[in-house]
N, C-alpha and C positions, 0 to 999 in steps of 0.2 A: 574082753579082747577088742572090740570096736570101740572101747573107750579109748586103747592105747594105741591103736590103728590113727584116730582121728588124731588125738595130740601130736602123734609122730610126724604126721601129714601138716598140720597145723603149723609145726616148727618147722619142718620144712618150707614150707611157702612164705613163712616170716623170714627165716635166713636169703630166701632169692629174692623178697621183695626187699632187704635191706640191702643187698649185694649188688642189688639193679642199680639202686639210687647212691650207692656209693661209686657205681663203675660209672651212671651218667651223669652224677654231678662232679667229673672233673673239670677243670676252671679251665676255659680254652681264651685262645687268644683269637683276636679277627685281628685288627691293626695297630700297632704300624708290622709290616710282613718282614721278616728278616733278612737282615742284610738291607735295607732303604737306605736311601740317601735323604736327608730331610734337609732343606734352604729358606725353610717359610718359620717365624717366629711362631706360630700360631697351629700347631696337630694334637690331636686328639688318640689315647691311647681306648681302644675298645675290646671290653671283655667279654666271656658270658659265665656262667654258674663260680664268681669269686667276687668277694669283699674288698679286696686291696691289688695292688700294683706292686711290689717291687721292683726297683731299680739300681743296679750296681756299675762300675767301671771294670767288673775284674769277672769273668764267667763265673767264678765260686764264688761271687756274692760275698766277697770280703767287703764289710760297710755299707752295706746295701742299705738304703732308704726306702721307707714305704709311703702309698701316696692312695689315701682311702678316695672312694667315688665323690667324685664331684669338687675335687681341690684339684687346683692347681700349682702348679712347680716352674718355676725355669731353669733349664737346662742349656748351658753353653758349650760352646762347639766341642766335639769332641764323639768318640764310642763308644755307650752303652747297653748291655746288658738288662734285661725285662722277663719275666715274670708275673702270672695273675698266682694268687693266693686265698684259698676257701678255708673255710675253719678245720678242714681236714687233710689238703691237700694241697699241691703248688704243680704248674702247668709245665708246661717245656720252657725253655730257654731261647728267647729271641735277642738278637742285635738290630741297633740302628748307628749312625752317623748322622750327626748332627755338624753339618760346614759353615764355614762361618762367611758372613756376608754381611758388605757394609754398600746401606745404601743410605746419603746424606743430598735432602733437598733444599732450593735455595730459597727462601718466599722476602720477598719488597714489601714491608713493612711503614712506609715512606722515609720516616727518617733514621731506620734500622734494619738492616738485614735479618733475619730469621733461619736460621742451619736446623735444621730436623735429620733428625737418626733415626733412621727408618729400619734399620740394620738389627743383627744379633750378637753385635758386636760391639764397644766402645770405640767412639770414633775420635782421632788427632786432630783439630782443623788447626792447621797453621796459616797465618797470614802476618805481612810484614815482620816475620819473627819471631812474632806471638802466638802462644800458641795455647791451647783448650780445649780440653777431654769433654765430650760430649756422650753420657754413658747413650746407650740404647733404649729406646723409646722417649729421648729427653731431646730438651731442645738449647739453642743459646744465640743470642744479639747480641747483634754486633753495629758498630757505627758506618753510616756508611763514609768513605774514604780511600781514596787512591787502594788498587794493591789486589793482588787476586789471594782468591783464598784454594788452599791445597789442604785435601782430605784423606785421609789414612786410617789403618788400625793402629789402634792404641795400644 
C-alpha cells in the first residue's frame, strides 16, 4: 500500500514539474514592443526561452520567414508581423513599421564627388539629367562639374 501511495505521489510531482517547465518555458518577446515605429537601418529583435524568430507581412503568418539567433535579415520599409518560436511552442503576435528614410551625404573626394546612402532606401541622384540609383548602404562618384545634384527615392 505505501508502495502505491509513493508511485502515485511520484507521478504526481513529475506531471507538475513537467507542467511547470512547459507553462515557464513559453518564448516571450522583449523588443521591438508592438506597434514601433522603427527609422534606424540597424534594430535588434530580443527574445527569451525560443530558438527562432518568425516574421510575416500578414498576422496569419501566410509566408512567414524564420530567422534563427544570431543572423541577420533586411527588411525594407513597410509592416511586419513577429513572433518567437520554441521547439514546443510560439509566443504572441507583435507588429512593427519599418519607414523609409533617405539620408544621402556629399564628401570632396578632390577630383570626385562621393554620394553616400545612408538611407533604408534606394536612392535617385540626378544631376544635369543624369541620373543613378544608388542602392542603400552603397556609394557612387561622380566628376566634379557645373550643375547641382538632386536626391530622391528610387
Amino acid at each position: 500500500m505505501k508502495r502505491k501511495h509513493f508511485v502515485a505521489m511520484e507521478t504526481i510531482f513529475l506531471a507538475g514539474a513537467f507542467l511547470s517547465l512547459y507553462l515557464l518555458s513559453q518564448p516571450r518577446l522583449v523588443a521591438p514592443s508592438s506597434g514601433l515605429i522603427i527609422d534606424e537601418l540597424d534594430f535588434n529583435f530580443e527574445i527569451e526561452y525560443a530558438e527562432r524568430i518568425e516574421i510575416s507581412l500578414t498576422p496569419s503568418f501566410e509566408e512567414a520567414f524564420s530567422i534563427e539567433k544570431g543572423k541577420e535579415v533586411v527588411l525594407v520599409p513597410g509592416t511586419y508581423y513577429w513572433r518567437a518560436v520554441s521547439l514546443l511552442r510560439k509566443s504572441e503576435v507583435r507588429n512593427f513599421t519599418i519607414t523609409a528614410r533617405l539620408v544621402l551625404s556629399l564628401s570632396d573626394r578632390g577630383e570626385e564627388y562621393e554620394i553616400l546612402n545612408q538611407g533604408n532606401i534606394d536612392a535617385q541622384v540626378v544631376r544635369n539629367k543624369d541620373s543613378v540609383t544608388i542602392p542603400m548602404k552603397s556609394s557612387s562618384r561622380f566628376e566634379k562639374e557645373a550643375g547641382n545634384f538632386e536626391g530622391r527615392q528610387a
